[in-house]
N, CA, C and O atoms as a GROMACS GRO file, in nm:
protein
  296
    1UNK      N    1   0.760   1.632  -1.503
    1UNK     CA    2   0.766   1.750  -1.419
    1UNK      C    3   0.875   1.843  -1.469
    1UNK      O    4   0.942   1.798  -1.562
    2UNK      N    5   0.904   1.958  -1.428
    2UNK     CA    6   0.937   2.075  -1.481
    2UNK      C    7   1.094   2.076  -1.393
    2UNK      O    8   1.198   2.120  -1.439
    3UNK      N    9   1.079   2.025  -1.280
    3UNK     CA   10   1.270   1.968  -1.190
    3UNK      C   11   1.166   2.022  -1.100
    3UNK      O   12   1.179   1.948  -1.003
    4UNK      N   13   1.075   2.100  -1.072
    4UNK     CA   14   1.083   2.192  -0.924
    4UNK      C   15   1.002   2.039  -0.810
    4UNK      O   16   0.965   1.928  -0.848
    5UNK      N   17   1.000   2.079  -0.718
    5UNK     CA   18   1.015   1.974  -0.571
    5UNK      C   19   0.846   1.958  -0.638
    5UNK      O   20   0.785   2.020  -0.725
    6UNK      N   21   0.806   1.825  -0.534
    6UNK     CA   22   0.665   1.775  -0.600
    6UNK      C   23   0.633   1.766  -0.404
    6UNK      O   24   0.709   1.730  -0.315
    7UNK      N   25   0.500   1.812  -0.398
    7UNK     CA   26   0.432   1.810  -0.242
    7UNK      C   27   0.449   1.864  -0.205
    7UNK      O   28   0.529   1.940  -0.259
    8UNK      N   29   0.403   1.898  -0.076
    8UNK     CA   30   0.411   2.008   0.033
    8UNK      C   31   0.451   1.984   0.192
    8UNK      O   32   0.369   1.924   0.262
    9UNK      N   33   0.509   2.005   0.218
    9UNK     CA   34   0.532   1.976   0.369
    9UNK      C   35   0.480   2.097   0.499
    9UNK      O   36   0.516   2.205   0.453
   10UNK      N   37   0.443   2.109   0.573
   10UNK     CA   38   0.404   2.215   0.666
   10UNK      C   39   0.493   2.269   0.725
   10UNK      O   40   0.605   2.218   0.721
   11UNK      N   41   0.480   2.333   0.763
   11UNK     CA   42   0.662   2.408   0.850
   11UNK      C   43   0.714   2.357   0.953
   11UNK      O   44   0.836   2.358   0.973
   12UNK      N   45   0.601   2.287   1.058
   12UNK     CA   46   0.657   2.223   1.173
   12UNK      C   47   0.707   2.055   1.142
   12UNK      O   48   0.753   1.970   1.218
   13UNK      N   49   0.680   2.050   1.017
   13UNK     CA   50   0.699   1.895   0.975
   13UNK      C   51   0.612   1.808   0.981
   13UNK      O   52   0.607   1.732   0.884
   14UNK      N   53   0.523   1.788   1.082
   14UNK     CA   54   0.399   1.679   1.073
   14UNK      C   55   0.255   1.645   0.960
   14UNK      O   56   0.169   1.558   0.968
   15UNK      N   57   0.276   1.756   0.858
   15UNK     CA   58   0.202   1.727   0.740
   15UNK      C   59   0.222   1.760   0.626
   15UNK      O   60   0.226   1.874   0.579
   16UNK      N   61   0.245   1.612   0.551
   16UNK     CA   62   0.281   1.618   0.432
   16UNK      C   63   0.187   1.584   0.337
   16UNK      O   64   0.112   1.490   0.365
   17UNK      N   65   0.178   1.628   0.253
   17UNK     CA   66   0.063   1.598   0.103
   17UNK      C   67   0.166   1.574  -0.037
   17UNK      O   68   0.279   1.614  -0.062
   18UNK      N   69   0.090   1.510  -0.096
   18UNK     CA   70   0.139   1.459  -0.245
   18UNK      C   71   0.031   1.379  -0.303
   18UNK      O   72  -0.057   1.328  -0.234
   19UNK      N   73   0.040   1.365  -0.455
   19UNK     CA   74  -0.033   1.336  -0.539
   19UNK      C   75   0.005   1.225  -0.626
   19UNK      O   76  -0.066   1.181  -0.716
   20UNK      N   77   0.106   1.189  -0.599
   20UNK     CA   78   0.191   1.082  -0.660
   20UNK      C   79   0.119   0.972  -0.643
   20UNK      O   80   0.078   0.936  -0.533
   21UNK      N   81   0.096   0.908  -0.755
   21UNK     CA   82   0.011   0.764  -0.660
   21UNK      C   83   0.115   0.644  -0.698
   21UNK      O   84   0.172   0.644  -0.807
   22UNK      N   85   0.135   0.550  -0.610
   22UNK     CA   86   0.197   0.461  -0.625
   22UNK      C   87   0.359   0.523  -0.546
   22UNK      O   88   0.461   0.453  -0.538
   23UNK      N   89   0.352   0.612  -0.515
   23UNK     CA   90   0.507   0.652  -0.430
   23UNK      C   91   0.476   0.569  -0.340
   23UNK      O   92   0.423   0.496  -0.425
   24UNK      N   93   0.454   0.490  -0.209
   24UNK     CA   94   0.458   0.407  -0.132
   24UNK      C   95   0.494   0.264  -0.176
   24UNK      O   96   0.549   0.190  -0.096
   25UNK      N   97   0.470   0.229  -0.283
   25UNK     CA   98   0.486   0.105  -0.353
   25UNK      C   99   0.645   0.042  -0.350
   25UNK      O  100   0.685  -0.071  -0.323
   26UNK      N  101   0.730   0.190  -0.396
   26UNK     CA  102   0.898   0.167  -0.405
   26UNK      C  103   0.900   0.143  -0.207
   26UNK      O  104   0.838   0.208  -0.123
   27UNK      N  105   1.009   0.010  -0.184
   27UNK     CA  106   0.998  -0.027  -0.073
   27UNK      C  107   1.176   0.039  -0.006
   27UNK      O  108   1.215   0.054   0.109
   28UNK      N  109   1.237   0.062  -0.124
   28UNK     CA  110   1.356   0.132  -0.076
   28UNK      C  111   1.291   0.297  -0.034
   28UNK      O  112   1.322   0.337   0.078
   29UNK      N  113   1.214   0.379  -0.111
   29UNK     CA  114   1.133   0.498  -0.070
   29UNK      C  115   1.034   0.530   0.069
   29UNK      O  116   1.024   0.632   0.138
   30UNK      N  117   0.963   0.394   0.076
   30UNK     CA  118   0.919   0.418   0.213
   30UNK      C  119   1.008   0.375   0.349
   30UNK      O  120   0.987   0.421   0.461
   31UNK      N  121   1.106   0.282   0.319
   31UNK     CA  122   1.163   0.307   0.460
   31UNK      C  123   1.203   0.419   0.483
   31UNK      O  124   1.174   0.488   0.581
   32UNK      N  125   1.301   0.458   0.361
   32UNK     CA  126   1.347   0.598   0.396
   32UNK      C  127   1.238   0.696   0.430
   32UNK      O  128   1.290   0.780   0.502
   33UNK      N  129   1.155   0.714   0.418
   33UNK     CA  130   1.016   0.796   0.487
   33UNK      C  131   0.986   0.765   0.586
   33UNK      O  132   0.974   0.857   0.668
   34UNK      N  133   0.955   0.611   0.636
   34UNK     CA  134   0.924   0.587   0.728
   34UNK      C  135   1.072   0.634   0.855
   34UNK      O  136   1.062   0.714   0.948
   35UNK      N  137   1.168   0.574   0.826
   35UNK     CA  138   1.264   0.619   0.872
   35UNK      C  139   1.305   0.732   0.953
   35UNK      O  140   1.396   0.742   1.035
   36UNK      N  141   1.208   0.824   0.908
   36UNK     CA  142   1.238   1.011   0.912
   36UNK      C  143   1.104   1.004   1.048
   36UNK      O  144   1.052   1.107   1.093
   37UNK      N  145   1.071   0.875   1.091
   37UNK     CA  146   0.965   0.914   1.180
   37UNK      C  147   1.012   0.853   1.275
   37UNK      O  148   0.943   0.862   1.377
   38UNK      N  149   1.143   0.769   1.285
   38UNK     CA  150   1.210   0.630   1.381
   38UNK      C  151   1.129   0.546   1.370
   38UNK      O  152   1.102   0.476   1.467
   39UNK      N  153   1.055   0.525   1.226
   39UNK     CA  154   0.928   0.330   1.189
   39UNK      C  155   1.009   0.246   1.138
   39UNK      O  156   1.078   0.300   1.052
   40UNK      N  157   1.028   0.149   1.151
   40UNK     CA  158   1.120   0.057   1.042
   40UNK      C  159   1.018   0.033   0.975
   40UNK      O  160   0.903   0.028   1.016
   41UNK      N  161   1.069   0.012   0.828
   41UNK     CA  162   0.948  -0.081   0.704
   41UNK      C  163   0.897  -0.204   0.778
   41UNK      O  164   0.972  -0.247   0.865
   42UNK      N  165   0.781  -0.269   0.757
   42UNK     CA  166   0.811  -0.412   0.749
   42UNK      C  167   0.784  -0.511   0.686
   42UNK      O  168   0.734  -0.616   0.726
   43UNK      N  169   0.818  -0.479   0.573
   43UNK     CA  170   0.866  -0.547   0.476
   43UNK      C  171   0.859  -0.496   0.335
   43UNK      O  172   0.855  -0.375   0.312
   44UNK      N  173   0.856  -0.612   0.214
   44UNK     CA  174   0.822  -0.588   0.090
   44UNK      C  175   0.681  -0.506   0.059
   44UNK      O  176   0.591  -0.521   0.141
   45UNK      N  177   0.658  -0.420  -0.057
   45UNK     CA  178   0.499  -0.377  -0.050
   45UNK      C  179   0.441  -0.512  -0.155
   45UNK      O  180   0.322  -0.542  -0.146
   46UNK      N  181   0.520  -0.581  -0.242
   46UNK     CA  182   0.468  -0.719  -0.298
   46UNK      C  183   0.397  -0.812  -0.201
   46UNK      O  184   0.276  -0.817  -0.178
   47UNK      N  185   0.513  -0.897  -0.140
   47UNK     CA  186   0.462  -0.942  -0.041
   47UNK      C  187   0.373  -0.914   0.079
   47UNK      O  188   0.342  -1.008   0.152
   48UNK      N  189   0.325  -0.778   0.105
   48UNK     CA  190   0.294  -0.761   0.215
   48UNK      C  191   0.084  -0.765   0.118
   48UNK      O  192  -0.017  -0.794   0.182
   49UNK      N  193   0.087  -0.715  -0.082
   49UNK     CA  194   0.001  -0.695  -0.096
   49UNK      C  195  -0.062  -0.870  -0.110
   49UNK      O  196  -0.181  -0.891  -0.087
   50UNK      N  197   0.017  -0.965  -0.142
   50UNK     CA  198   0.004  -1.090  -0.158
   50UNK      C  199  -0.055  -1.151  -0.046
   50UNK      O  200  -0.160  -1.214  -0.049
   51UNK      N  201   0.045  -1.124   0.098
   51UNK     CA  202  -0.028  -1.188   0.180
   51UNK      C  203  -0.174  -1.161   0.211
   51UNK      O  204  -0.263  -1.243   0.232
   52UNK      N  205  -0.178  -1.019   0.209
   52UNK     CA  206  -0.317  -0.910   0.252
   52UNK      C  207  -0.443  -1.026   0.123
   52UNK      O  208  -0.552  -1.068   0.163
   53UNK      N  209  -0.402  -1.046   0.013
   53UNK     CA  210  -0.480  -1.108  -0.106
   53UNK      C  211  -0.564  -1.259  -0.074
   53UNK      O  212  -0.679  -1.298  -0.090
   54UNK      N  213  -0.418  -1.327  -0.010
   54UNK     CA  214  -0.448  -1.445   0.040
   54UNK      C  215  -0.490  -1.463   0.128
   54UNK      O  216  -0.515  -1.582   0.141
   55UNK      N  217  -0.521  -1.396   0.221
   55UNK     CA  218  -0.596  -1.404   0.373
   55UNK      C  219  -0.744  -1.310   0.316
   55UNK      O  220  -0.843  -1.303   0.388
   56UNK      N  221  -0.740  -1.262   0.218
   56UNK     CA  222  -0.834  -1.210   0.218
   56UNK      C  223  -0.979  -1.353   0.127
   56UNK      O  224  -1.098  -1.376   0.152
   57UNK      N  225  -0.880  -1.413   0.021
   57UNK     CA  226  -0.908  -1.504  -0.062
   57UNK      C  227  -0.977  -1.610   0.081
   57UNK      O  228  -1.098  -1.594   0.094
   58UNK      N  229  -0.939  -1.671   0.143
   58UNK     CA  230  -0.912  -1.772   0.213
   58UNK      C  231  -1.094  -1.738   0.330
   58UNK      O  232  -1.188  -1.816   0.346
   59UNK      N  233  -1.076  -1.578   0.392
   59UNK     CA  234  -1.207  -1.544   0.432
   59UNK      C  235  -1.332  -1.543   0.338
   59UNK      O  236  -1.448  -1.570   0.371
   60UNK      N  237  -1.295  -1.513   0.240
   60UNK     CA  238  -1.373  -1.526   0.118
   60UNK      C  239  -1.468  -1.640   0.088
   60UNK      O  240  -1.589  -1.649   0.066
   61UNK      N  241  -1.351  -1.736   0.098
   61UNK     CA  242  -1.418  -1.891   0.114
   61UNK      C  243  -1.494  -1.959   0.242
   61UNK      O  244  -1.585  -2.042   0.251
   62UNK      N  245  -1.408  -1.878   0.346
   62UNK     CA  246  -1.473  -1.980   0.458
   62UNK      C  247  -1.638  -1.918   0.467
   62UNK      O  248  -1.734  -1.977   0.518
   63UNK      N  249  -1.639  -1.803   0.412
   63UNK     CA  250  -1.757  -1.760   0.429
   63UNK      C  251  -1.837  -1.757   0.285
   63UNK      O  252  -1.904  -1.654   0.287
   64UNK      N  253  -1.850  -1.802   0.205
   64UNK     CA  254  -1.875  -1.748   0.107
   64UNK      C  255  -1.932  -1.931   0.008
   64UNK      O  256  -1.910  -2.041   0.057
   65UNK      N  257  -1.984  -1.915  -0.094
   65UNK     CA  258  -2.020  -2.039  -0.135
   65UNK      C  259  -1.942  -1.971  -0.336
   65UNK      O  260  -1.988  -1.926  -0.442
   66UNK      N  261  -1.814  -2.005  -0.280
   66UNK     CA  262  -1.740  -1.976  -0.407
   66UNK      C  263  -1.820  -2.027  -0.537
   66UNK      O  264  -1.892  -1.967  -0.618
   67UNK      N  265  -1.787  -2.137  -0.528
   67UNK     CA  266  -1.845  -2.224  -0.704
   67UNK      C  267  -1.986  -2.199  -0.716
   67UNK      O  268  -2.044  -2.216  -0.823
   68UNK      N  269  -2.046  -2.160  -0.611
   68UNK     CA  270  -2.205  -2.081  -0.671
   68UNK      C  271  -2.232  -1.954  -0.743
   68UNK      O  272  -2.316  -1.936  -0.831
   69UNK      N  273  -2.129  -1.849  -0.681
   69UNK     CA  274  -2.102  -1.723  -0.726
   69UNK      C  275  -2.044  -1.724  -0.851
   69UNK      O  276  -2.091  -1.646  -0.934
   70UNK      N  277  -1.898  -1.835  -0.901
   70UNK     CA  278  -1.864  -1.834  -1.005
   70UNK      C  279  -1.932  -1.885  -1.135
   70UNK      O  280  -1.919  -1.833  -1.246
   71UNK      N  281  -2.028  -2.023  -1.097
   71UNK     CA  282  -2.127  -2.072  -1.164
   71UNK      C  283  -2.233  -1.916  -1.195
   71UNK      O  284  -2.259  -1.885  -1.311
   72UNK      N  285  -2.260  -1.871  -1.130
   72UNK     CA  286  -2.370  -1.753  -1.181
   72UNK      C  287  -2.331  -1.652  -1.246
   72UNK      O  288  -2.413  -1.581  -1.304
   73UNK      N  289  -2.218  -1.630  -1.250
   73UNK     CA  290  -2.118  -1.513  -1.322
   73UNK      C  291  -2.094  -1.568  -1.461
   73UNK      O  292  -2.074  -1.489  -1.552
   74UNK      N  293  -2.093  -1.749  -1.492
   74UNK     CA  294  -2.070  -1.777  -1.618
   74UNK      C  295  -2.209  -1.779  -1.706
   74UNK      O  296  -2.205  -1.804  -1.827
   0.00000   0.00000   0.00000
């Protein structure tokens, strides 16, 4: 970028836009964002994508006939 500010904010404050992808990811960046609304973080964005993975993995199975799907994919 060129230094000048990146996004837009609206004048009364309640809408913001940006194009940045992956700005939510830094977990010191979104509290401080969240912050500016009185949200606390809660928590890591690692951990929070891990757990989201493993609960997702886990429905996957209870419903799903894993080693058939992987058998047909080989």
């Amino acid at each position: 970028m060129d230094g000048a500010p990146e996004g837009s904010v609206g004048a009364d404050g309640r809408v913001a836009g940006s194009y940045l992808h992956g700005m939510f990811r830094d977990d010191a960046f979104r509290a401080a964002w969240l912050a500016g609304f009185g949200t606390p973080s809660r928590g890591g964005y690692e951990a929070g994508v891990d757990a989201t993975l493993d609960a997702l993995a886990r429905h996957l199975e209870s419903h799903l006939d894993v080693a058939a799907l992987i058998a047909a994919a080989r």
